[in-house]
C-alpha positions in Angstrom: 56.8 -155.2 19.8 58.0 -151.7 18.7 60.0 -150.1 15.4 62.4 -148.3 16.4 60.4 -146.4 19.4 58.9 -144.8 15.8 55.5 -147.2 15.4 54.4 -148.8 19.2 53.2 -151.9 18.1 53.8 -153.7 14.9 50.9 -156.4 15.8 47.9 -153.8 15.8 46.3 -152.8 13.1 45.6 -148.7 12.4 41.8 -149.0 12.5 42.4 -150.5 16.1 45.3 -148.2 17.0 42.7 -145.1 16.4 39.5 -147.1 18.2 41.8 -147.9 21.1 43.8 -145.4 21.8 42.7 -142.1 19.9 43.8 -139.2 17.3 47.4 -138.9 18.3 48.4 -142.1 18.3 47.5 -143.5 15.4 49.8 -140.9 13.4 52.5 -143.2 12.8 50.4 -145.9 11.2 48.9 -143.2 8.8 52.0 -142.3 8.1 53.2 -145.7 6.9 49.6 -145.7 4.9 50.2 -142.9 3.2 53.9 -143.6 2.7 52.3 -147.0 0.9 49.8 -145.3 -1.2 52.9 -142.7 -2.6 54.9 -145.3 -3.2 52.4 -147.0 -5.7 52.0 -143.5 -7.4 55.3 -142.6 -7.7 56.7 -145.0 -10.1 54.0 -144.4 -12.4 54.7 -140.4 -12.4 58.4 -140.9 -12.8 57.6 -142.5 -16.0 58.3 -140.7 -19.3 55.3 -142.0 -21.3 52.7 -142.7 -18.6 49.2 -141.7 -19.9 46.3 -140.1 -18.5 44.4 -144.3 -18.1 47.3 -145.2 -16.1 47.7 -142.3 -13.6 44.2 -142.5 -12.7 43.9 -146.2 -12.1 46.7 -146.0 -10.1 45.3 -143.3 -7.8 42.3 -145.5 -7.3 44.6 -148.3 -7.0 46.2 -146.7 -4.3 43.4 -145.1 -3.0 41.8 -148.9 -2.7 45.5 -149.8 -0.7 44.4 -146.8 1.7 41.2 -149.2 2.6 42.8 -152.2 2.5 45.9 -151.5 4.4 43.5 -149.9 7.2 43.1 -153.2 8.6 46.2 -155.1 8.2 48.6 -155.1 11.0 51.8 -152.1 11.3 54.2 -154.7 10.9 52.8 -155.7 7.4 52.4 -152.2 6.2 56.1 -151.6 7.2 57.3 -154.6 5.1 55.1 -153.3 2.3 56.3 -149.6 2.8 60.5 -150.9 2.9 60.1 -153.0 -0.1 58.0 -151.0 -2.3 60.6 -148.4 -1.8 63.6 -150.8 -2.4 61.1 -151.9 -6.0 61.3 -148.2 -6.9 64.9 -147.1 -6.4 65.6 -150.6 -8.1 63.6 -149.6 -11.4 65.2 -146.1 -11.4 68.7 -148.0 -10.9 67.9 -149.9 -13.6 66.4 -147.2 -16.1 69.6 -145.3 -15.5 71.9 -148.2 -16.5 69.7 -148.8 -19.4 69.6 -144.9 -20.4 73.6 -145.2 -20.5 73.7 -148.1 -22.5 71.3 -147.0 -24.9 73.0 -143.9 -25.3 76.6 -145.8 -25.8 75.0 -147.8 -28.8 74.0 -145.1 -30.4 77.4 -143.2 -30.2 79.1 -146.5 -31.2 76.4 -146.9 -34.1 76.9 -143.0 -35.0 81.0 -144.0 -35.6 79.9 -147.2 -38.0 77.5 -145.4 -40.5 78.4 -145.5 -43.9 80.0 -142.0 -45.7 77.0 -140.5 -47.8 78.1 -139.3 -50.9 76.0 -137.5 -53.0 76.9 -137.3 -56.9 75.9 -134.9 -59.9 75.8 -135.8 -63.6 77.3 -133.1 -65.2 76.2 -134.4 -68.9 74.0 -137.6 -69.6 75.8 -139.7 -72.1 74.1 -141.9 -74.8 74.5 -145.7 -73.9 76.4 -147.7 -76.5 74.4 -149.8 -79.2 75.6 -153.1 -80.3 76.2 -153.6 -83.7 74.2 -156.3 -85.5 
């Protein structure tokens, strides 16, 4: 069962592609490893706030996916590849639509505020006494 003429045989899995039949033919399968693995760091590094803890342990994360996906079969790391990518261009949809919304509130909020106005006593006057 072949992709496209792209990956020969969804079925095998890369360790046995490069056992089997050499160097040259396992390229395609590392490619879909690797296109894994950057699909796990990217969303992380597209992130505003991301901090130092969470970029590592999401290169070891993905470093760990490496390992693991080197013995699954192509057909599973091409589902993982396709909807990993879909999850990404799906958050960035949504953090654009978010963005414009946010930024829509505040301009509505911005025409709403209240007028400041900012008085000076020119003289302080006695208060009144009452009269007993």
């Amino acid at each position: 069962m072949s992709f496209y003429g792209l990956v020969p045989d969804l079925t095998i899995t890369t360790g046995d592609v490069f056992t089997q039949q050499g160097v040259i033919a396992v390229i395609p399968y590392i490619i879909m490893l690797l296109l894994f693995a950057a699909s796990m760091i990217i969303p992380v590094f597209l992130q505003k706030n991301a901090d130092k803890n969470t970029k590592m342990m999401t290169g070891v994360m993905s470093v760990v996916m490496l390992w693991f996906g080197w013995g699954v079969p192509a057909g599973v790391l091409l589902y993982w590849d396709v909807s990993s990518y879909i999850g990404v261009a799906q958050q960035q949809v949504s953090r654009i639509l978010l963005q414009r919304k946010d930024e829509q509130i505040e301009k509505e909020t911005e025409a709403i505020k209240p007028v400041k106005v900012e008085v000076d006593r020119v003289e302080r006057k006695a208060r009144p006494k009452k009269k007993r």
